[in-house]
Legacy VTK file of the C-alpha trace (Angstrom):
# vtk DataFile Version 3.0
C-alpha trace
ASCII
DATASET POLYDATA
POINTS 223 float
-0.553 21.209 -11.312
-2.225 18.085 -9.021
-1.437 19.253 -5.271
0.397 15.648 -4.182
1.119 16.695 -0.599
-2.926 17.214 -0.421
-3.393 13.844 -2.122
-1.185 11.909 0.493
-3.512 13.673 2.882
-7.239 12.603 1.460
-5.319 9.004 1.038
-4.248 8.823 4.633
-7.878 10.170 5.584
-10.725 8.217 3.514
-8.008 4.877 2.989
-5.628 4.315 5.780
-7.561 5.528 8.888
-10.733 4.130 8.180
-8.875 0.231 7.301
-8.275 0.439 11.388
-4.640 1.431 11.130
-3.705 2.530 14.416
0.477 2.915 14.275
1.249 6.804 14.309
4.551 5.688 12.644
3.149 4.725 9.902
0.385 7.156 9.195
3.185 9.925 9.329
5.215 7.373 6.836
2.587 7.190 4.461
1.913 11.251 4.637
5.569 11.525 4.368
6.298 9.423 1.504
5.708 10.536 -2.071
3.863 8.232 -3.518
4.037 9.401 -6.985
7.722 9.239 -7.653
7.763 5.570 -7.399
5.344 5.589 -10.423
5.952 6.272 -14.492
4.442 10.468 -15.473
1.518 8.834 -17.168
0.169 6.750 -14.060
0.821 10.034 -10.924
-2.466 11.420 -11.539
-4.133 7.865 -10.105
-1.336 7.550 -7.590
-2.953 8.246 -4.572
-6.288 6.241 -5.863
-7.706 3.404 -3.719
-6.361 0.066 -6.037
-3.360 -1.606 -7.348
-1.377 0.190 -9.559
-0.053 -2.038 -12.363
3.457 -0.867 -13.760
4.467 -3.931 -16.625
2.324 -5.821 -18.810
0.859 -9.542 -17.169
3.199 -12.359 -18.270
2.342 -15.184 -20.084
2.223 -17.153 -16.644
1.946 -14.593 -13.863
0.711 -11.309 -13.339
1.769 -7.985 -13.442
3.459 -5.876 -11.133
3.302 -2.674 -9.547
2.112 -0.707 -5.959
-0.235 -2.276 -3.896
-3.491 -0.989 -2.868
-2.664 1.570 -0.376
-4.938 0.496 2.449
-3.952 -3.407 1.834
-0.124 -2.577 2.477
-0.577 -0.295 5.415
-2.389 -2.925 7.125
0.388 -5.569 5.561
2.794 -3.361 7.661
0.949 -2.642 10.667
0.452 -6.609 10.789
4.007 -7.101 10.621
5.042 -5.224 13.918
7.815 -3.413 12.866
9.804 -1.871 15.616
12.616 0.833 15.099
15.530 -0.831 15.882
14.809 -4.238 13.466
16.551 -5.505 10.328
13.567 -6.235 7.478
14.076 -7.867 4.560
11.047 -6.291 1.487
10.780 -9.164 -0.518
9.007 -8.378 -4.182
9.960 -4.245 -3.200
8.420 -3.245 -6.912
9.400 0.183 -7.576
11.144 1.018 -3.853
7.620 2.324 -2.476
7.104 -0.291 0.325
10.606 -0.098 1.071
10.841 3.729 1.592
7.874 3.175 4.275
9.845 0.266 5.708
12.729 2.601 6.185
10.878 5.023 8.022
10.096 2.050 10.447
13.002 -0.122 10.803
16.728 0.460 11.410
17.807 -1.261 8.110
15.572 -2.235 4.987
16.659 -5.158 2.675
14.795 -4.436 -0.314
14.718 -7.443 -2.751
13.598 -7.119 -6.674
14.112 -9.885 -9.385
12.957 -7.838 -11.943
15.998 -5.415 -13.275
14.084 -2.754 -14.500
12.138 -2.503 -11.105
15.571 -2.942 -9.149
17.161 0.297 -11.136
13.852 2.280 -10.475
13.580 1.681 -6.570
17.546 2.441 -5.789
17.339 6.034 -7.831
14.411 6.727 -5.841
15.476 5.806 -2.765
18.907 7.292 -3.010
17.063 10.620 -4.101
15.263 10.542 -0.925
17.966 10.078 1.037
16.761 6.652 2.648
20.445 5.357 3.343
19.028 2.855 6.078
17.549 0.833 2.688
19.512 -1.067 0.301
18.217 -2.822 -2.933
19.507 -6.384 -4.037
18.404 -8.182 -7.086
17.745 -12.040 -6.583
15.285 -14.568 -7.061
12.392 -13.761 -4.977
11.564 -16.721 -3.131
15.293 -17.576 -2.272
15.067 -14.220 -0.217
18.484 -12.727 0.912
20.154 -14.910 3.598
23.386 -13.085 3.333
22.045 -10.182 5.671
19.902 -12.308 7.681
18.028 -13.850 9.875
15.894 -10.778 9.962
13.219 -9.345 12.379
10.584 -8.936 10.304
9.927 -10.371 6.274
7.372 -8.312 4.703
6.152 -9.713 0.810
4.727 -7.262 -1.327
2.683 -9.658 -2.773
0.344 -12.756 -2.901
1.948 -16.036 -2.237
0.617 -19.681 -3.428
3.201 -20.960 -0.482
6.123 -19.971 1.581
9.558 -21.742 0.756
11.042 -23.183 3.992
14.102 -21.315 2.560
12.488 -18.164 3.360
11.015 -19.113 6.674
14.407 -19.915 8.037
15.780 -16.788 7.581
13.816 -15.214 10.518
14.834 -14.722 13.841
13.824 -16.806 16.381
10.532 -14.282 17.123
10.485 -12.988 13.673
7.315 -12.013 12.102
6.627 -12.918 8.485
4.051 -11.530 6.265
2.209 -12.292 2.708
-1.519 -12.575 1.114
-1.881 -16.254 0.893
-4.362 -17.825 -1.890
-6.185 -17.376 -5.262
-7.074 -13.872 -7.218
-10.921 -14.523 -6.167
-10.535 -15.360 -2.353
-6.822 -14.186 0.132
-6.168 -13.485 3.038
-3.590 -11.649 4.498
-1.406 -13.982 7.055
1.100 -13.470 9.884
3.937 -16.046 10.484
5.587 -16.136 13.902
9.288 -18.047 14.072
8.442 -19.950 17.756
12.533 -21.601 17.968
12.352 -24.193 14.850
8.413 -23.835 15.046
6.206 -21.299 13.313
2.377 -19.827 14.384
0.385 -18.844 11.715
-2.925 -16.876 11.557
-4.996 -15.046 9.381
-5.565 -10.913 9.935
-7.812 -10.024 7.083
-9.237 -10.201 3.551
-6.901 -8.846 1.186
-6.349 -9.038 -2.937
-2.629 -8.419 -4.573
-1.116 -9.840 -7.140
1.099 -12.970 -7.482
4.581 -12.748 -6.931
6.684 -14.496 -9.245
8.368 -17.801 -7.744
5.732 -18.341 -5.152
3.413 -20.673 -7.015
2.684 -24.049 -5.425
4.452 -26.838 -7.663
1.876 -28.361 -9.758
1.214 -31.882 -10.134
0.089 -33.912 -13.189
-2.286 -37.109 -12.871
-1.106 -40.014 -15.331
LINES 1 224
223 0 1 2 3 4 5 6 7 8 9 10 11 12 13 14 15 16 17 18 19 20 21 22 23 24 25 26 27 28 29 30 31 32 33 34 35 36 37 38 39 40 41 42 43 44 45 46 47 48 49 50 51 52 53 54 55 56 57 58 59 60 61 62 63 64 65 66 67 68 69 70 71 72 73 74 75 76 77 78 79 80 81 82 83 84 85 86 87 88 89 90 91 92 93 94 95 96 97 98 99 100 101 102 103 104 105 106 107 108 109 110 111 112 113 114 115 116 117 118 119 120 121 122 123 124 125 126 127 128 129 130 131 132 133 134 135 136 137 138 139 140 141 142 143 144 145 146 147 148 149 150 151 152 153 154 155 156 157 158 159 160 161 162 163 164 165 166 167 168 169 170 171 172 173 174 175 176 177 178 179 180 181 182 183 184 185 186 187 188 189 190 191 192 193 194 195 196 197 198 199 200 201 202 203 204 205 206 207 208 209 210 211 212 213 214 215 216 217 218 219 220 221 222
């Protein structure tokens, strides 16, 4: 029988520590959180490996989804500043996984899915381990989830083509938003700061994920 507990441990130690995240809070999150419930029997024994774990097939126009490379979404959270008292909203939350580390962090977790199979795995889950600070929503992804907003902190669990202004405005005035912005060959992961009706951006680091749906930039056609 694989020895999970031990696996979180050689993940946090060769994967997270060495990618220069610092935050106790979410080492101890990551150690804390079983990784391998938020993924189908067939696919635990490469839970704890160091790459994306695809859990649907690739769409004809998009890619597939499924758990991000562990030391690309520890960083992804570290990046995002997440302090305990704030109100986050997950977009693209997959199978619950980023949001149960989110919930470790926050005060309350938003966790938004648009895909209904993902949506029903991530609340049983979550309710199974007790994380009552995070509640999943289904909705279009890019139209995040104004309702409980503005929020602290927007963390997408994926790579983006471009932000909707929609989704920008739903931060607090010195909210932090974060994504991987650009192409499957070259991203980077990327901070947004809400400055009143302005917004700073920079770039943190090289990162790969795959695209979220609804965050592709329009495409134009030359007549």
């Amino acid at each position: 029988m694989a020895d999970f507990g031990q696996q979180r441990t050689n993940m946090v130690e060769s994967q997270i520590r060495p990618s220069d995240v610092t935050d106790r809070r979410i080492i101890r999150a990551m150690l804390e959180v079983p990784r391998e419930q938020f993924v189908p029997t067939s696919l635990k024994p490469i839970a704890y490996m160091d790459q994306q774990i695809a859990l649907s097939k690739a769409p004809a126009a998009g890619e597939a989804r499924g758990l991000l490379e562990p030391r690309v979404l520890a960083k992804l959270v570290q990046l995002a500043e997440i302090g305990n008292s704030d109100v986050v909203l997950d977009v693209g939350c997959g199978p619950g996984y980023s949001a149960a580390l989110l919930g470790r962090l926050a005060e309350t977790v938003v966790a938004l899915e648009a895909d209904a199979e993902l949506v029903e795995t991530a609340g049983a889950v979550l309710a199974d381990l007790g994380l009552d600070n995070v509640a999943v929503v289904s909705g279009a992804l890019e139209a995040g989830y104004p309702n409980e907003g503005p929020y602290d902190a927007i963390f997408i669990g994926g790579r983006v083509e471009e932000i909707p202004a929609e989704l920008l405005d739903q931060l607090k005035d010195g909210g932090r938003l974060v994504a991987v912005r650009g192409t499957p060959v070259h991203a980077r992961a990327l901070i947004w700061r809400r400055i009143g009706a302005n917004f700073d951006v920079q770039e943190a680091f090289e990162a790969a994920a795959p695209l979220l749906p609804g965050f592709s930039k329009a495409r134009s056609f030359a007549l």
